[in-house]
Biopython code that builds the backbone (N, CA, C, O; Angstrom):
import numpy as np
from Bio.PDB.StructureBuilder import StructureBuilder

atoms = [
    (1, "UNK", "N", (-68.392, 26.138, -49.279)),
    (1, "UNK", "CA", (-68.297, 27.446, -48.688)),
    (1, "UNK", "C", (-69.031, 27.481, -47.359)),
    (1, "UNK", "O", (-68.732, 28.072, -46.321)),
    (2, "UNK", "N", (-69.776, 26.919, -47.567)),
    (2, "UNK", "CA", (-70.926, 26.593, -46.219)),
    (2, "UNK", "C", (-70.535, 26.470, -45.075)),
    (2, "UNK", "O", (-70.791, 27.283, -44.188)),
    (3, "UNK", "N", (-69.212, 24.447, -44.785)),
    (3, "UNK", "CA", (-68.520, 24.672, -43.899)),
    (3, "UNK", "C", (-67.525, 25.449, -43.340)),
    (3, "UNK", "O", (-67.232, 25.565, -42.150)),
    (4, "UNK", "N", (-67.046, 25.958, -44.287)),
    (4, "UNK", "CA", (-65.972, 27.199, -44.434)),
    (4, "UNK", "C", (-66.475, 28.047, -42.959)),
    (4, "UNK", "O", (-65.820, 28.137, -41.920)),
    (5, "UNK", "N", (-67.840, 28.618, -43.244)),
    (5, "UNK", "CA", (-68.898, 29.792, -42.685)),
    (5, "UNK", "C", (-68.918, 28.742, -41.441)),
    (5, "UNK", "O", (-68.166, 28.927, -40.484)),
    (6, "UNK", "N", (-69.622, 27.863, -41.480)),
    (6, "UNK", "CA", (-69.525, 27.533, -39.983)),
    (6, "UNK", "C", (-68.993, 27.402, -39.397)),
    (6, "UNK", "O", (-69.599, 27.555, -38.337)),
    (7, "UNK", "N", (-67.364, 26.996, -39.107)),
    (7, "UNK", "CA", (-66.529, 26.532, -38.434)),
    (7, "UNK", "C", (-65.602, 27.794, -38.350)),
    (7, "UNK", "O", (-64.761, 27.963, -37.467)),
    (8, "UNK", "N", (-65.785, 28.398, -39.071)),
    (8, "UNK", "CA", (-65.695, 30.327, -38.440)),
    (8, "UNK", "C", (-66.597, 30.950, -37.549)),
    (8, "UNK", "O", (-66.224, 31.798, -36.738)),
    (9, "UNK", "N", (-67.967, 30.506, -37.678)),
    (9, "UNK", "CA", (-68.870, 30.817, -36.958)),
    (9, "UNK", "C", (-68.508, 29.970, -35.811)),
    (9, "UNK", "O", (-68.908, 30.484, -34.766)),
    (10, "UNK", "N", (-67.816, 28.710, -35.611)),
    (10, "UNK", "CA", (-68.464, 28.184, -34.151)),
    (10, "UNK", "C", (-66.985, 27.831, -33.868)),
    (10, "UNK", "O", (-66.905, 26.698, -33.393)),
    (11, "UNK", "N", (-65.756, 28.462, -34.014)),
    (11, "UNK", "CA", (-64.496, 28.317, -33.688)),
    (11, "UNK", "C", (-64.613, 29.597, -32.766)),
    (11, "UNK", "O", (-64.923, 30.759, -33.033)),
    (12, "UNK", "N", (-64.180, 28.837, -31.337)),
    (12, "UNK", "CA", (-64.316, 29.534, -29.868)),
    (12, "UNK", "C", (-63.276, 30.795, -29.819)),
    (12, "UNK", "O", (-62.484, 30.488, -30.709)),
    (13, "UNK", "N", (-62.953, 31.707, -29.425)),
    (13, "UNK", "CA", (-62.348, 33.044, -28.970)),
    (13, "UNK", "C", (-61.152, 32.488, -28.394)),
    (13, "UNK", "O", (-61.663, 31.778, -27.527)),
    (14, "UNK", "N", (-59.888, 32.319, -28.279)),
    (14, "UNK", "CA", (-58.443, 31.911, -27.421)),
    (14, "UNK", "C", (-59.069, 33.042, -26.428)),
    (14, "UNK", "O", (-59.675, 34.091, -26.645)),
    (15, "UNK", "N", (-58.653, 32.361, -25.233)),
    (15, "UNK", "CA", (-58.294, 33.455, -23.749)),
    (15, "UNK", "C", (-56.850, 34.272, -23.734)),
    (15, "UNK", "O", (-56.030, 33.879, -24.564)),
    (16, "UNK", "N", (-56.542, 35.137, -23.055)),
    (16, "UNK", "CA", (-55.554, 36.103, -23.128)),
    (16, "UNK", "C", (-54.713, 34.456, -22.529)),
    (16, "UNK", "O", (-53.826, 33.971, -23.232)),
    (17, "UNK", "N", (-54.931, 34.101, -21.849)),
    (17, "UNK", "CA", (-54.086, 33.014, -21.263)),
    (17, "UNK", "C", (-53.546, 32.217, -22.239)),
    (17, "UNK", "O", (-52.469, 31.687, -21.966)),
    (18, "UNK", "N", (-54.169, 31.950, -23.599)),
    (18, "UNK", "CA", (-53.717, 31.043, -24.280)),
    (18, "UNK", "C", (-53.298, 31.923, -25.601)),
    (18, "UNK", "O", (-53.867, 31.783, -26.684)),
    (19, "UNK", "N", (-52.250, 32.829, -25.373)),
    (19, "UNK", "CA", (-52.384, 33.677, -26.965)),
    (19, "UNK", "C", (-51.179, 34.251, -26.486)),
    (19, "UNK", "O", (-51.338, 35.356, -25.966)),
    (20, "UNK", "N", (-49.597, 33.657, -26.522)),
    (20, "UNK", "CA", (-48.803, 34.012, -26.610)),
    (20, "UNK", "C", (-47.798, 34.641, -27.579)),
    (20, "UNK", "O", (-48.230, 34.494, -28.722)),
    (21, "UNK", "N", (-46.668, 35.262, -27.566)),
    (21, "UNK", "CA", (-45.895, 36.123, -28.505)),
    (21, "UNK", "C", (-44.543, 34.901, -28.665)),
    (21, "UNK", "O", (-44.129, 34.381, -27.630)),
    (22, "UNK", "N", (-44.220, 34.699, -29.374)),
    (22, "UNK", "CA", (-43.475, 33.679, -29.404)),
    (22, "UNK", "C", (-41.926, 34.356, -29.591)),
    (22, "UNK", "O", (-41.923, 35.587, -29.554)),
    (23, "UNK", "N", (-40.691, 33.736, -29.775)),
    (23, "UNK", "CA", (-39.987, 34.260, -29.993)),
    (23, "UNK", "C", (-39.140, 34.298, -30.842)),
    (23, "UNK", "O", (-38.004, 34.772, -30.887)),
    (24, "UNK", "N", (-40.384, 33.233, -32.208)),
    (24, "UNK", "CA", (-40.303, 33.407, -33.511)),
    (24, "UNK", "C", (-40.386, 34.287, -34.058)),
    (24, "UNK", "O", (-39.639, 34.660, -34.962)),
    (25, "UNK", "N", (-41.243, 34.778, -33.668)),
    (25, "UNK", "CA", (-42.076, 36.490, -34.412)),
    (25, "UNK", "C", (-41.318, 37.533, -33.827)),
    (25, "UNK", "O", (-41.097, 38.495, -34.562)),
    (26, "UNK", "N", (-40.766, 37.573, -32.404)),
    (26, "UNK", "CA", (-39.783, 38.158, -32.103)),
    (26, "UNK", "C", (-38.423, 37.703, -33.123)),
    (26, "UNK", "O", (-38.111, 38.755, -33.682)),
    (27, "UNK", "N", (-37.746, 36.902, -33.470)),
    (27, "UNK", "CA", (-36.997, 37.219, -33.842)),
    (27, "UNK", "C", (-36.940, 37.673, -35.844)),
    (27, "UNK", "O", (-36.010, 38.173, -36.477)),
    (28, "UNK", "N", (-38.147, 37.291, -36.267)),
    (28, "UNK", "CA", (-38.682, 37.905, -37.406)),
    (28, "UNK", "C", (-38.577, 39.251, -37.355)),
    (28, "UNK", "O", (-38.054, 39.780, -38.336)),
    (29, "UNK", "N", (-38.964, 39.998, -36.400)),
    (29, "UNK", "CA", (-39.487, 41.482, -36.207)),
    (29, "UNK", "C", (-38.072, 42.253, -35.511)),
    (29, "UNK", "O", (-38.114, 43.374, -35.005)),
    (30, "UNK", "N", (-36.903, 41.452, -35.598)),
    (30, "UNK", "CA", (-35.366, 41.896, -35.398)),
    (30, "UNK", "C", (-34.753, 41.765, -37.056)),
    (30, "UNK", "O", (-34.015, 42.552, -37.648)),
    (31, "UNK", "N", (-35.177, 40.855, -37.397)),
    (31, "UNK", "CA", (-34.422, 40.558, -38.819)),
    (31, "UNK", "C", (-35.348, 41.531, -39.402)),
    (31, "UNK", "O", (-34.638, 42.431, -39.853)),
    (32, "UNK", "N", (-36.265, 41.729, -39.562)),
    (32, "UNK", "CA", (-37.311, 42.849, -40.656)),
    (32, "UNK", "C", (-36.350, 44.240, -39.969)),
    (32, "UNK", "O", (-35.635, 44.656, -40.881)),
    (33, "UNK", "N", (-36.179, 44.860, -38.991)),
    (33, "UNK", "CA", (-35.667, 45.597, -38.360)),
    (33, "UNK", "C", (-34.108, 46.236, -38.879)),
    (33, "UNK", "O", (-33.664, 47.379, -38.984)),
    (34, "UNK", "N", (-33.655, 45.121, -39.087)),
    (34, "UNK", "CA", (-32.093, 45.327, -39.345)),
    (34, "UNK", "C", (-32.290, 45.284, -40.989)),
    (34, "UNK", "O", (-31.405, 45.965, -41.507)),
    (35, "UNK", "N", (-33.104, 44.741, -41.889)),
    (35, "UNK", "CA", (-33.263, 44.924, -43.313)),
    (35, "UNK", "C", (-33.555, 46.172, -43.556)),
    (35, "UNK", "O", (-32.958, 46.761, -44.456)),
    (36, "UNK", "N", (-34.588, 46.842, -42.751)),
    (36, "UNK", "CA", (-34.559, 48.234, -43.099)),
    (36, "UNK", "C", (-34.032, 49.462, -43.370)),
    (36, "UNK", "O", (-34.283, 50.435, -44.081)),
    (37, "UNK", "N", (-32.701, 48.877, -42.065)),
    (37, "UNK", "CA", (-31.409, 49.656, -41.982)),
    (37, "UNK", "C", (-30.761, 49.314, -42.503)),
    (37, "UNK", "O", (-30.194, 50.130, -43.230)),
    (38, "UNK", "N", (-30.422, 48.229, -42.557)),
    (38, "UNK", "CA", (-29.302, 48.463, -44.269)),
    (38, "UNK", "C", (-30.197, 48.728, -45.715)),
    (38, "UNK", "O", (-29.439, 48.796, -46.682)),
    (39, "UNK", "N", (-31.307, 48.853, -45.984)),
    (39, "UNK", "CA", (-31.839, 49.417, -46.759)),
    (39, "UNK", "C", (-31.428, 50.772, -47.072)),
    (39, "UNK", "O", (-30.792, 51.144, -48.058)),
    (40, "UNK", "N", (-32.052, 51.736, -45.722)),
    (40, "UNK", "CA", (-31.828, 52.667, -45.373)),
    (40, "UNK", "C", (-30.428, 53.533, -45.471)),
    (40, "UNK", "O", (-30.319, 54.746, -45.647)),
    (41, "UNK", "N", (-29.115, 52.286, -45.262)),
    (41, "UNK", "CA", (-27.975, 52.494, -45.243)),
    (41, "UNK", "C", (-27.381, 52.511, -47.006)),
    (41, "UNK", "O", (-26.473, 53.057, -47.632)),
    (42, "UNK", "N", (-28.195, 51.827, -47.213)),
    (42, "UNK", "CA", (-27.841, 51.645, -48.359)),
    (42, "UNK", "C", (-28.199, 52.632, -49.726)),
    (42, "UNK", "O", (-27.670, 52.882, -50.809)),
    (43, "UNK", "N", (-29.087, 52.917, -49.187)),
    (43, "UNK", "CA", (-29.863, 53.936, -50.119)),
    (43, "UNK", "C", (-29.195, 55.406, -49.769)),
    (43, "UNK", "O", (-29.260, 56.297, -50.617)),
    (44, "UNK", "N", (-28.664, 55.596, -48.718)),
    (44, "UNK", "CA", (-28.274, 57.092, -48.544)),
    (44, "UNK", "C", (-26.548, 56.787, -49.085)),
    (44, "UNK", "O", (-25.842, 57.659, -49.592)),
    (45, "UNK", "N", (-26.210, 55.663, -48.885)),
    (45, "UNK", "CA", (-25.029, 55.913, -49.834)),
    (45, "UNK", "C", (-25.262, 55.581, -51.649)),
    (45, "UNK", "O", (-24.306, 55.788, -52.396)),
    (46, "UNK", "N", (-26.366, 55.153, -52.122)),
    (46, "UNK", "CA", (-26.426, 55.424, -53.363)),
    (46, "UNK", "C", (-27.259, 57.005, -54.074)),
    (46, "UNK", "O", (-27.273, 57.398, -55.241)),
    (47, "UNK", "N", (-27.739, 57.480, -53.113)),
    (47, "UNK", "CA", (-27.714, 58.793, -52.834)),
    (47, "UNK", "C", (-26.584, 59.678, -53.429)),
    (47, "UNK", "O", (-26.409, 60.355, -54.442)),
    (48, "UNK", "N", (-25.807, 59.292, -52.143)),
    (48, "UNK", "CA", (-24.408, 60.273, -51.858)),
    (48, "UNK", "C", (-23.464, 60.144, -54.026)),
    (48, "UNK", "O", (-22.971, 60.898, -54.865)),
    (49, "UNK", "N", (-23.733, 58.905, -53.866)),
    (49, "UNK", "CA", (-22.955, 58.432, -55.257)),
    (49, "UNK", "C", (-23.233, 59.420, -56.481)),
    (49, "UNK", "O", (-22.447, 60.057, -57.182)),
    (50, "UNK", "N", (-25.023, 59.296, -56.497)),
    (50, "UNK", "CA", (-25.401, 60.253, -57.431)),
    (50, "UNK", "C", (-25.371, 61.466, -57.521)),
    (50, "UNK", "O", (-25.300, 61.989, -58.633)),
    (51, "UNK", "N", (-25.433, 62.466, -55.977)),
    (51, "UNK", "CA", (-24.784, 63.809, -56.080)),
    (51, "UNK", "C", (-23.442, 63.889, -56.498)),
    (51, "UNK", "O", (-23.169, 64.558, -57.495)),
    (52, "UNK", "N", (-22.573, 63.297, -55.871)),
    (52, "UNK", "CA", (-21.497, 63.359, -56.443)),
    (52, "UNK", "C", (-21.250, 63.672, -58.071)),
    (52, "UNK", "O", (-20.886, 64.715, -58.613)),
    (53, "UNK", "N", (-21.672, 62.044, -58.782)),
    (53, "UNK", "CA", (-21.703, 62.275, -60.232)),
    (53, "UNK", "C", (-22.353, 63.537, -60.839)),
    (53, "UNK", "O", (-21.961, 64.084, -61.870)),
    (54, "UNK", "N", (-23.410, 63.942, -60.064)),
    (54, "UNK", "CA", (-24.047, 65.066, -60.571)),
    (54, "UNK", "C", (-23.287, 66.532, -60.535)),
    (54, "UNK", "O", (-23.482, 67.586, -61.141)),
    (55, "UNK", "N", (-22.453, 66.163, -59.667)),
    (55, "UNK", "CA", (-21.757, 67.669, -59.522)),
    (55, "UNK", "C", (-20.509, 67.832, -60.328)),
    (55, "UNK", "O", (-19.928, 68.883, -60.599)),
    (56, "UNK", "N", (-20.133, 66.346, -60.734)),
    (56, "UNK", "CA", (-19.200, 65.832, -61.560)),
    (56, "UNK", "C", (-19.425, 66.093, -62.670)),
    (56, "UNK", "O", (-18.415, 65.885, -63.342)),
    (57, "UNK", "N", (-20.487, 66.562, -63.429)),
    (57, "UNK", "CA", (-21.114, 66.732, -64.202)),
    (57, "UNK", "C", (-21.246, 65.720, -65.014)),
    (57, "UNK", "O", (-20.742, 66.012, -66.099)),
    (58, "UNK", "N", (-21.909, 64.129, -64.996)),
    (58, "UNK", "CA", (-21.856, 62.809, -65.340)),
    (58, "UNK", "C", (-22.992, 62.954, -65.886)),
    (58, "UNK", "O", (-22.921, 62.159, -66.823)),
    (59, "UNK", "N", (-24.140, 63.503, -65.941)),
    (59, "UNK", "CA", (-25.214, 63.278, -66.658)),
    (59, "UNK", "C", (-25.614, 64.998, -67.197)),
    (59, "UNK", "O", (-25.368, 66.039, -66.589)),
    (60, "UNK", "N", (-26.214, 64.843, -68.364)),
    (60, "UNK", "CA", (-26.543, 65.315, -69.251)),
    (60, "UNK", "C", (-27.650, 66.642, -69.061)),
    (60, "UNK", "O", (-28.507, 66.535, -69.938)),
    (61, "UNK", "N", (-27.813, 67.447, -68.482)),
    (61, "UNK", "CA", (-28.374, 68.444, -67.476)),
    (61, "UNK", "C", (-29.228, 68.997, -68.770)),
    (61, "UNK", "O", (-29.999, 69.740, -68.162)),
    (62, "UNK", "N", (-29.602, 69.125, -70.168)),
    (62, "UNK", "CA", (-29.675, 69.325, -71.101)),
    (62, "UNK", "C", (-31.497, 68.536, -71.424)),
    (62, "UNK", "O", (-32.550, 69.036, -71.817)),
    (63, "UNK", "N", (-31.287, 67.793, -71.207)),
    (63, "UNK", "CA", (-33.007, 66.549, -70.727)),
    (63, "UNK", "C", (-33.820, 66.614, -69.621)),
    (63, "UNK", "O", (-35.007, 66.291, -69.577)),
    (64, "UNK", "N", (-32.831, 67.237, -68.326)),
    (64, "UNK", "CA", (-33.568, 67.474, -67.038)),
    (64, "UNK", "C", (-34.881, 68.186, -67.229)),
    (64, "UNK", "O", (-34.847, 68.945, -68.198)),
    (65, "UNK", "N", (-35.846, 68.164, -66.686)),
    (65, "UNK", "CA", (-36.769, 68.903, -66.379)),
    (65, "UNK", "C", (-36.574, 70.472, -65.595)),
    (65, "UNK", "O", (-35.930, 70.582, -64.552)),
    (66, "UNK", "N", (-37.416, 71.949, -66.464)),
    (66, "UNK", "CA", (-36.731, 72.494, -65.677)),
    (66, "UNK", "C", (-37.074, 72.991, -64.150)),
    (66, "UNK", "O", (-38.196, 72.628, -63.797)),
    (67, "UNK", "N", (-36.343, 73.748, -63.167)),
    (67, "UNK", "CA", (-36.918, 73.973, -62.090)),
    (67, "UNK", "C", (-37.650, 75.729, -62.083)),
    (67, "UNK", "O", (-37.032, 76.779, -62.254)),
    (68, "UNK", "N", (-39.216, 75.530, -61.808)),
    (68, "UNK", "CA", (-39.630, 76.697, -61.396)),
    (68, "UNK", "C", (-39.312, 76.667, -60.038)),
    (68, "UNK", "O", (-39.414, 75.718, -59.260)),
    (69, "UNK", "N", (-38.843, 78.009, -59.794)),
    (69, "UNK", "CA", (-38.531, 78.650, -58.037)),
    (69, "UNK", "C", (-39.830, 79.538, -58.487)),
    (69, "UNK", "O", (-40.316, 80.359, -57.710)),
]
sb = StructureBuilder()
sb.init_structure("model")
sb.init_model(0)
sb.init_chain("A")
sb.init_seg("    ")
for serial, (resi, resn, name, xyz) in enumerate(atoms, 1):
    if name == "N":
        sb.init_residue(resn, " ", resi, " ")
    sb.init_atom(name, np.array(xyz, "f"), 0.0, 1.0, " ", f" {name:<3s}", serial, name[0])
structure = sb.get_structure()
């Protein structure tokens, strides 16, 4: 654990000069980007599915919890 601590302790600071953005992580941070949206896409059409059925009267309204207004 010891060297662990030191070589954290005496590992030098990178300069702004040497601490680039690559365009690995750029293209990671396009693919995370576009997963979200079809997430997103995806979820508002399984959404849409379940109002539907619900108005369809597909599930059992009888078990629901009820609503205080």
């Amino acid at each position: 654990m010891l060297p662990l601590l030191l070589t954290l302790a005496t590992d030098p600071v990178p300069t702004d000069n040497n601490v680039k953005a690559g365009w690995t992580a750029f293209a990671v941070f396009l693919l995370l980007l576009v997963a979200v949206g079809v997430l997103g896409w995806s979820f508002s059409r399984q959404l849409k599915k379940v109002k539907k059925a619900s108005d369809a009267g597909v599930y059992d309204e009888s078990d629901a919890p009820h609503k205080h207004v």
